[in-house]
C-alpha positions in Angstrom: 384.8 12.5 103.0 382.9 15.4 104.0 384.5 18.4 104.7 382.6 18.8 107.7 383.6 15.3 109.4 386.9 16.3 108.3 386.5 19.5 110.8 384.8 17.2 113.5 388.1 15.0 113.5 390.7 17.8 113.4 388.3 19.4 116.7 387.5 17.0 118.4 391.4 16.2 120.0 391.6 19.8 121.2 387.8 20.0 122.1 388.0 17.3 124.0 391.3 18.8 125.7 390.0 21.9 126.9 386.1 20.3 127.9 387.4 17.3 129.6 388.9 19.2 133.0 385.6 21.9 132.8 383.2 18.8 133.0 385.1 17.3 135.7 385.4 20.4 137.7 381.5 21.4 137.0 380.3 17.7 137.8 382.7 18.1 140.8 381.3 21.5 142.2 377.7 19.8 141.6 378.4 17.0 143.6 380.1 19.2 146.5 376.6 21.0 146.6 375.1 18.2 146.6 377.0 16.8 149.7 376.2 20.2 151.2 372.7 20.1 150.8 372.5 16.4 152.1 374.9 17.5 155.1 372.5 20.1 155.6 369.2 18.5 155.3 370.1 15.8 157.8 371.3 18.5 160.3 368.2 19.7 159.9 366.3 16.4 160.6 368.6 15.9 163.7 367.5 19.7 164.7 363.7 19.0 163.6 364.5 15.8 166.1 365.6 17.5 169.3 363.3 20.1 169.0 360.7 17.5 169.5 362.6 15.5 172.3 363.5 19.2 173.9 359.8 20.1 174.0 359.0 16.8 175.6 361.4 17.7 178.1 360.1 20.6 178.7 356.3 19.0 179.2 357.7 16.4 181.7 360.3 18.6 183.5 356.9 21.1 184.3 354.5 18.7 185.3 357.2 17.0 187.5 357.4 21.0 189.0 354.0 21.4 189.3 353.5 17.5 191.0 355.9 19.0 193.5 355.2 22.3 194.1 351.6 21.0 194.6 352.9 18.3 197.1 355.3 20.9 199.1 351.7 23.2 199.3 349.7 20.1 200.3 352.9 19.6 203.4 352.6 23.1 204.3 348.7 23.4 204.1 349.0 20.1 206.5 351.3 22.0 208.8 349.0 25.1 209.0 345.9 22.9 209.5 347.9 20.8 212.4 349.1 23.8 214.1 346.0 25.6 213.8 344.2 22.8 215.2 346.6 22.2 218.3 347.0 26.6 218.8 342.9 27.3 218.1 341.1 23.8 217.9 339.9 23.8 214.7 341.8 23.5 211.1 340.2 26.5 209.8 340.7 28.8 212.9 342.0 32.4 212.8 344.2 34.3 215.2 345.3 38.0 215.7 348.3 36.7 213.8 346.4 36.0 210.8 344.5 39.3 211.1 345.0 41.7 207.9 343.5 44.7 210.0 345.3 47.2 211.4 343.8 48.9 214.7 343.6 53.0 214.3 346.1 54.6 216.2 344.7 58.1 216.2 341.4 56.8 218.1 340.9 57.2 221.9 340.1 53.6 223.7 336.4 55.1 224.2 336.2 55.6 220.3 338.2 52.0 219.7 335.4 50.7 221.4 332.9 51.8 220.1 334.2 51.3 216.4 334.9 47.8 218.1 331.1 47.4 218.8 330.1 49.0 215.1 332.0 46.2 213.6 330.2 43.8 216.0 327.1 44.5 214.9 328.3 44.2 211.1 329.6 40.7 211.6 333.1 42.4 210.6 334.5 39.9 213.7 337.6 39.9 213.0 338.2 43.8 212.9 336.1 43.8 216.2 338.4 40.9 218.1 341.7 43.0 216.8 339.9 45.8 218.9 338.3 44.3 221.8 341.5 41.8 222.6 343.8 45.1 222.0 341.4 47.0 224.5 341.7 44.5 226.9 345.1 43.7 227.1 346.3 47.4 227.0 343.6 48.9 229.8 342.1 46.9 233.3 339.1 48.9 232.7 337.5 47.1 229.9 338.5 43.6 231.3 334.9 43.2 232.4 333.1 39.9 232.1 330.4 41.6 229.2 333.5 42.2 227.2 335.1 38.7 227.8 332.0 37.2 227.0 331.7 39.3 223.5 335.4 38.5 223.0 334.4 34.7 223.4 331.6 34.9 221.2 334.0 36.4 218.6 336.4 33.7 218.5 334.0 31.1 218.5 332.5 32.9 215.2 336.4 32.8 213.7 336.7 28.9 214.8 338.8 29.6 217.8 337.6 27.3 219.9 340.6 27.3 221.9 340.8 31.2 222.3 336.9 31.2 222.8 336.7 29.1 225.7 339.2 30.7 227.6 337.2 33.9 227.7 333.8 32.0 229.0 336.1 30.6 231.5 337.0 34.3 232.4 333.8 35.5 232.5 332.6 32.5 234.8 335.4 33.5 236.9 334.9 37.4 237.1 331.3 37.3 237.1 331.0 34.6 240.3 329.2 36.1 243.2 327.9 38.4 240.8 324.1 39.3 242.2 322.8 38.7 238.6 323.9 35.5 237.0 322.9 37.0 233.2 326.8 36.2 232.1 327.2 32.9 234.2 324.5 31.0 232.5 326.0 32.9 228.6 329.0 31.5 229.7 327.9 28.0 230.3 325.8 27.5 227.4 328.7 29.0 225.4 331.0 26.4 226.5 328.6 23.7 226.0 328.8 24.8 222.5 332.4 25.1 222.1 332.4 21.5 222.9 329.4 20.3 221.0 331.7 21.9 217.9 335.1 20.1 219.4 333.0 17.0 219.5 333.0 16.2 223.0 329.6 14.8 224.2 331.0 14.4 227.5 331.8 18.6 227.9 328.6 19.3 226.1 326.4 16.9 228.6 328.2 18.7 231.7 328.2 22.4 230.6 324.2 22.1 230.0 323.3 20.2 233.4 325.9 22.8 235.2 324.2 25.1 233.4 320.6 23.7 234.4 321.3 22.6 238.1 322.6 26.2 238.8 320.1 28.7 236.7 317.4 27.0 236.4 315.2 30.4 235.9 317.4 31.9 232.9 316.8 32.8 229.8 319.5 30.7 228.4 318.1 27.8 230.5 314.9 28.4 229.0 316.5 27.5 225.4 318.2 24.6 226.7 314.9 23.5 228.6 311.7 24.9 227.2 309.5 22.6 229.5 311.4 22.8 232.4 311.5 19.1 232.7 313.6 18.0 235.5 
């Protein structure tokens, strides 16, 4: 027998002895990383998972907020429009309220007004309705029927109708006996606008014959009647 197999056979008992238990613990540690590394990897799947699902979430949860915010603006834009219709007579119209302008306080009423009139002229209505309603509330003197009259003109520019025709009614009602009858027949034709824009025929038609039947040599009648057919 060869000396060497000899060797192999006396060896091999204690070899074997001492490698056995260092296999099994090194084939054990492997397979405890291995568990680890599969524990981990699926944690990671689960994670990769509800990431997904969590930015799904996320999608839905802001369109649902956006669907509702843009329904809660559509109820409020609603409200505005209804009580803007019902306070000037038309969904769109302005009121002092609304107005970003604030009215110099260092001016005199003679220079408010005629800043007033400035911004008249630049079709800055409402800067020149802050001043001209202010004006007229605060001081008798400029509660003339000229001044209503501008006033009205100015609301009906910023679509209150409302506001508008209440001034042609106060000019119609200053101005009467007046001995010229330049701010009756404005005021008429005015108000057979207002209501041509509030869509009553029936105002329109009896504004323009009262108009008509009681000036029939104004310049406003002239517009309303070029031929002066009866």
């Amino acid at each position: 027998m060869d000396y060497r197999t000899i060797f192999l056979k006396k060896i091999t008992p204690w070899v074997a002895t001492w490698v056995t238990p260092w296999v099994t613990m090194t084939l054990g540690f492997f397979n405890h990383i291995q568990e680890k590394v599969d524990h981990l990897r699926t944690v990671d799947e689960k994670y990769a998972q509800l990431a997904v699902e969590n930015a799904e979430l996320k999608h839905q949860f802001t369109e649902l907020k956006f669907s509702k915010d843009s329904e809660l603006a559509a109820q409020e834009t609603q409200i505005l429009s209804k009580g803007l219709l019902q306070e000037t007579g038309m969904k769109t119209g302005r009121t002092i309220a609304s107005f970003n302008y604030r009215i110099p306080t260092e001016l005199s009423p003679t220079q408010l007004y005629t800043l007033g009139l400035s911004y008249l002229v630049a079709r800055e209505d409402e800067k020149a309705a802050a001043i001209l309603t202010s004006l007229m509330s605060s001081d008798a003197a400029y509660r003339t029927p000229k001044n209503y009259l501008v006033s009205g003109v100015l609301w009906y520019r910023l679509d209150n109708l409302t506001q508008a025709d209440q001034n042609f009614d106060t000019v119609i009602r200053l101005s009467e006996g007046d001995s010229t009858d330049r701010y009756q027949a404005q005021a008429r034709l005015w108000k057979a606008l207002v209501a041509l824009r509030s869509q009553s025929e029936d105002r329109t038609q009896f504004w323009l014959h009262d108009l008509l039947d009681h000036y029939p040599r104004a310049v406003e009648t002239s517009w309303v009647n070029p031929l002066g057919d009866e």
